[in-house]
C-alpha positions in Angstrom: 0.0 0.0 0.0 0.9 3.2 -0.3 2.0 6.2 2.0 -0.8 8.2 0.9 -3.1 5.1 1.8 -1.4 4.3 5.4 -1.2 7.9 6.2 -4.8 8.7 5.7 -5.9 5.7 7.2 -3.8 6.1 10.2 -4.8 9.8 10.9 -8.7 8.9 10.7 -8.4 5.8 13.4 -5.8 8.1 14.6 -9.1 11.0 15.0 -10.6 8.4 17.0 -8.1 7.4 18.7 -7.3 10.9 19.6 -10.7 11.9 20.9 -11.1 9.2 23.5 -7.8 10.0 24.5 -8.2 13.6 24.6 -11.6 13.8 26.3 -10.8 11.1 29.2 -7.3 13.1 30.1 -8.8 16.4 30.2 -12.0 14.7 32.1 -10.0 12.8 34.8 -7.6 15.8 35.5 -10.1 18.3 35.9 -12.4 16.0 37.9 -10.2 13.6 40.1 -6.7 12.4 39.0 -3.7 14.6 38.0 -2.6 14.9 35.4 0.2 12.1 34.6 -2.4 9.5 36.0 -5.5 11.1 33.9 -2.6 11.0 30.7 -1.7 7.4 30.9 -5.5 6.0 31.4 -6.4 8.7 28.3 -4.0 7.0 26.3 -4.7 3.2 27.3 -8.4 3.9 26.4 -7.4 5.4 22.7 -4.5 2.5 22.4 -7.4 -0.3 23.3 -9.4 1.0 19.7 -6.2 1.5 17.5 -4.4 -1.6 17.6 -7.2 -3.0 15.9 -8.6 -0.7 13.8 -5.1 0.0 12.0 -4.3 -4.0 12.1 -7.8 -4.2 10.3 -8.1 -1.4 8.4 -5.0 1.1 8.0 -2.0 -1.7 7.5 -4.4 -4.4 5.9 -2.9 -6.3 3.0 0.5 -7.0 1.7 0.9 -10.3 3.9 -0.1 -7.4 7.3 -2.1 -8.7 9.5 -2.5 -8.7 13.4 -0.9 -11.3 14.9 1.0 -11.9 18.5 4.2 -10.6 17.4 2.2 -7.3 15.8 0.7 -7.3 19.2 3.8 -7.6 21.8 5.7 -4.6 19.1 2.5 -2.6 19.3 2.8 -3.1 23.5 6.4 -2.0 23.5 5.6 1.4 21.4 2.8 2.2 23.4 4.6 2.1 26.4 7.6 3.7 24.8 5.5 6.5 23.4 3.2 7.1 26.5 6.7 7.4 28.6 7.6 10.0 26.8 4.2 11.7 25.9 3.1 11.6 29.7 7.1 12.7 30.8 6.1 15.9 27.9 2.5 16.5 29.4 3.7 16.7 32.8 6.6 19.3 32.3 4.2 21.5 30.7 2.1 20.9 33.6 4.9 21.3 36.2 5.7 25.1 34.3 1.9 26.1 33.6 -1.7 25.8 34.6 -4.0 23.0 33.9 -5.5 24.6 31.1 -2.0 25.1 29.4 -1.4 21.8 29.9 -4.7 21.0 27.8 -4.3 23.0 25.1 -0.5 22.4 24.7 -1.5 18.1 24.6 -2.2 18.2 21.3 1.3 19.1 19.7 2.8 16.9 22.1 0.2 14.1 21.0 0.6 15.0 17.0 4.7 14.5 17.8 4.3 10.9 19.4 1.7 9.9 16.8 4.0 10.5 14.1 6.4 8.5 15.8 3.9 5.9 16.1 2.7 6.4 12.9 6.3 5.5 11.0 7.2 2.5 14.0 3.3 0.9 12.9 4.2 0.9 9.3 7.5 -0.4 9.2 7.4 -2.3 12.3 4.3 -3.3 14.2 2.6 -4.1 11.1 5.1 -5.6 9.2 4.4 -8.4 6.9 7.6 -9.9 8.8 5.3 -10.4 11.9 3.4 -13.3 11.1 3.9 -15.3 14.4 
């Protein structure tokens, strides 16, 4: 497939992805958790709807498809990636205000999903990963 095709599918589960995230991070830290906490269970929530959709949808084809190895890579980046998005989140918490730290996520969440976005195509879903 191509990288017109991957990124375009990617940035619309991505959307999704990105809402639930969003909205539960911004819901938990101005309700009951701060903000690293409210971060990490935004991210698990968005993580739990894009390893399938972009296993079934985005990187579908070309001998991709979801499989344990897929899964274990796609569990190492999202670790990796919420490390250092949640480390980012909370130094522009620790130098602003909460809503700062809200509107600033986004940048920081367009930088890791561009990482993500290049380790899913030419890792995660690898046709290499058929274990």
């Amino acid at each position: 497939m191509t990288w017109k095709r991957h990124l375009g599918g990617y940035a619309t589960v991505g959307l999704l992805q990105w809402l639930l995230e969003y909205g539960a991070m911004v819901g938990l830290s101005a309700w009951i958790l701060p903000v690293p906490q409210a971060n990490v269970i935004g991210r698990m929530l968005g993580a739990s709807v894009g390893f399938w959709l972009n296993g079934r949808i985005t990187f579908k084809g070309e001998g991709r498809h979801l499989s344990r190895v897929a899964f274990l890579r796609f569990v190492l980046m999202f670790i990796s990636l919420t490390i250092l998005n949640t480390a980012l989140v909370t130094a522009v918490h620790a130098y602003s205000d909460l809503r700062m730290t809200w509107a600033i996520k986004p940048l920081l969440d367009a930088l890791t999903g561009t990482i993500g976005f290049l380790l899913s195509r030419h890792w995660v879903y690898s046709a290499r990963s058929r274990v």
